[in-house]
N, C-alpha and C positions, 0 to 999 in steps of 0.2 A: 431716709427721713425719720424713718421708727425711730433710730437708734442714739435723736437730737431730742425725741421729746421731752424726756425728763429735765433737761435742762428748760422746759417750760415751769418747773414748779415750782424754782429758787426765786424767779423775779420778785412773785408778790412776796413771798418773803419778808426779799430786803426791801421792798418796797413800805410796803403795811411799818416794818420795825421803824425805816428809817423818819415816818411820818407820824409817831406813836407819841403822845402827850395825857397827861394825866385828866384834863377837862376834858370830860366828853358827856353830852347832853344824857340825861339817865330818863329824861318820857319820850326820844323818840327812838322807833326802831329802826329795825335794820329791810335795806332795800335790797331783793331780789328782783332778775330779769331775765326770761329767755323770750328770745324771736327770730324770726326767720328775714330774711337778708335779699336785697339786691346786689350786686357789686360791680362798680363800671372798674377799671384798668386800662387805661388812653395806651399807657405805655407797649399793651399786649397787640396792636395794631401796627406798633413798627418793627418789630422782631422782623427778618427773612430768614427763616429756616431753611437747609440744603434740600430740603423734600418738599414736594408740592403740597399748596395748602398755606392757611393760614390762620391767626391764633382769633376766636371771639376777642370782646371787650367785654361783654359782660355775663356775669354770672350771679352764683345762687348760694346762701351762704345759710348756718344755724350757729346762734352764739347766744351766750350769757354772760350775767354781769351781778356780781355780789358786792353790795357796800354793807359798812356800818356807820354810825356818827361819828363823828371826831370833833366837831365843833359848832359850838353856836353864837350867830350873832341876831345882831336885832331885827331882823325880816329874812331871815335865809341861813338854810345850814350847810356845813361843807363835810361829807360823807367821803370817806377814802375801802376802797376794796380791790376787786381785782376782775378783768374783764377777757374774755375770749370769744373763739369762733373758728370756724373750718367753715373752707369755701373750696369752691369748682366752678370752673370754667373750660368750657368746650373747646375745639378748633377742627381743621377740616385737614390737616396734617394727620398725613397717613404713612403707620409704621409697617411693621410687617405682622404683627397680631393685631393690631386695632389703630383707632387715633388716638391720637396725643393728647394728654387731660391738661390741665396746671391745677395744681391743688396747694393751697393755703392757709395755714395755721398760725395762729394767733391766742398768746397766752400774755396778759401783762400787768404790770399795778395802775389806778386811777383815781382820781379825783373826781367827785361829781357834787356840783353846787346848787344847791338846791333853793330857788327864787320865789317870794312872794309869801301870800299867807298862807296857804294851803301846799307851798311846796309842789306846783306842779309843772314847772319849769325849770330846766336845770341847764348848765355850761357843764360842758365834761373835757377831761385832758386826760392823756394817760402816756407810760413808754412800757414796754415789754418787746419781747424775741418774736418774730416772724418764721415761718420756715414753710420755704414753697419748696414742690419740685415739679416737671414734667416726664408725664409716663405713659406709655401706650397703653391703652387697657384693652383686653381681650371680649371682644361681642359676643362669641362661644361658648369659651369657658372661663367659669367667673371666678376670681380668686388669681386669674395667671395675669401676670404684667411686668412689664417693662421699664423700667427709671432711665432714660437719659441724660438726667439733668436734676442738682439741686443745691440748694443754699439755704443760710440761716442769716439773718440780721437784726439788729433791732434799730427800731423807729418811735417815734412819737404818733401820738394823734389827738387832734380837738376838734371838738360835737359840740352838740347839743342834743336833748330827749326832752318831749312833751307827752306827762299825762295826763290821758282823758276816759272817757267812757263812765262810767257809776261808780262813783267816788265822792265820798263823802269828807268832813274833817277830821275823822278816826282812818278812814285809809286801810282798806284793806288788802282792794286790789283792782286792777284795772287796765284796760290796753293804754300801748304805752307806742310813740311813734320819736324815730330817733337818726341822725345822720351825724356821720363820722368822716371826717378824712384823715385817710393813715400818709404818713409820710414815712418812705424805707427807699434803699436803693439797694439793689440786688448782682448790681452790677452786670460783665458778660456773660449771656447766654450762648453755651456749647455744650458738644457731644461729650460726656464724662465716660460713657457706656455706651459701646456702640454693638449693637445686636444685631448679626445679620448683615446692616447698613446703616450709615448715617441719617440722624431727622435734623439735625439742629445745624452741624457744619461746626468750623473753629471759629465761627464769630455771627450767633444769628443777630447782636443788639446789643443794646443797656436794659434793663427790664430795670426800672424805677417805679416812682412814685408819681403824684400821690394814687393813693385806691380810693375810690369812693363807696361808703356802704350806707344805704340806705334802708333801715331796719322797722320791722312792724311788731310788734310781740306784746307779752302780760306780764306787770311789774308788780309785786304783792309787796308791803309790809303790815 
């Protein structure tokens, strides 16, 4: 998985270049966002892995999200940047150092449109690279673990975010409440790496879509 991430950093990119226009509103600024995350995955509930045990649905996520303007209309602006997030999710699959994690990463470009007078509703879209994998992780000693499994793809996703909390018409900064559903397919989950013994087998599933992330966090501009 290390050795996939840099190709997390071209999305935005092409992305930002490909959306790039010389109009772009010069009094409002630019939107920051980090928050902490729920995450359901339907799909992680049908997997049967060759080992006893089975995968959670949901889990726990940290990401952020940077726009700038790109455009203005008459009651709403439409902000383009770039959004991520790392998640984990648990399961009760047991390797031979530890259980089995799934971890998930999310780097991409987005849209976020910004509704009403004060801008505190938005629609959001975005597509960028996914990259999970499943890996034992050691209860003992930390830093040792195990990859049986992993993939890259990329997906789309459309939201919404509502900000609230002490925020005024200058906007500084303020909690910020937000839901996404990513759509990816990840295709067949199996054994790539077999340590010891098999967890996964030569066909544990499909691990699809969509993922739902349900996000809490503080947006400044």
């Amino acid at each position: 998985m290390r050795n996939r991430l840099g190709l997390l950093i071209l999305i935005p990119l092409f992305t930002i270049s490909a959306l790039a226009e010389d109009e772009v509103p010069s009094d409002r600024q630019g939107r920051a966002e980090v928050w902490l995350g729920i995450s359901s995955w339907p799909a992680l509930d049908d997997l049967v892995p060759s080992a006893s045990g089975s995968f959670d649905t949901t889990g726990y996520a940290l990401g952020g999200a940077l726009h700038i303007p790109f455009k203005r209309f008459a009651s709403s602006d439409l902000f383009v940047g770039v959004d991520g997030f790392i998640a984990a999710t648990e399961s009760s699959v047991n390797g031979f150092i530890g259980e089995l994690t799934v971890r998930h990463a999310y780097l991409g470009g987005s849209a976020k449109w910004l509704l009403g007078p004060r801008r505190r509703m938005s629609l959001d879209a975005g597509l960028g690279l996914h990259l999970v994998d499943m890996a034992e992780l050691s209860d003992n000693v930390y830093g040792l673990e195990h990859e049986a499994w992993e993939s890259s793809r990329a997906g789309a996703f459309v939201g919404a975010t509502w900000d609230f909390g002490k925020r005024d018409a200058a906007s500084s900064g303020g909690l910020s409440l937000g839901f996404k559903v990513h759509f990816v397919d990840f295709g067949r989950v199996y054994d790539e790496d077999v340590f010891i013994r098999g967890l996964l087998g030569n066909n544990a599933g499909n691990l699809d879509g969509p993922v739902y992330m349900l996000q809490i966090g503080y947006s400044m501009r």
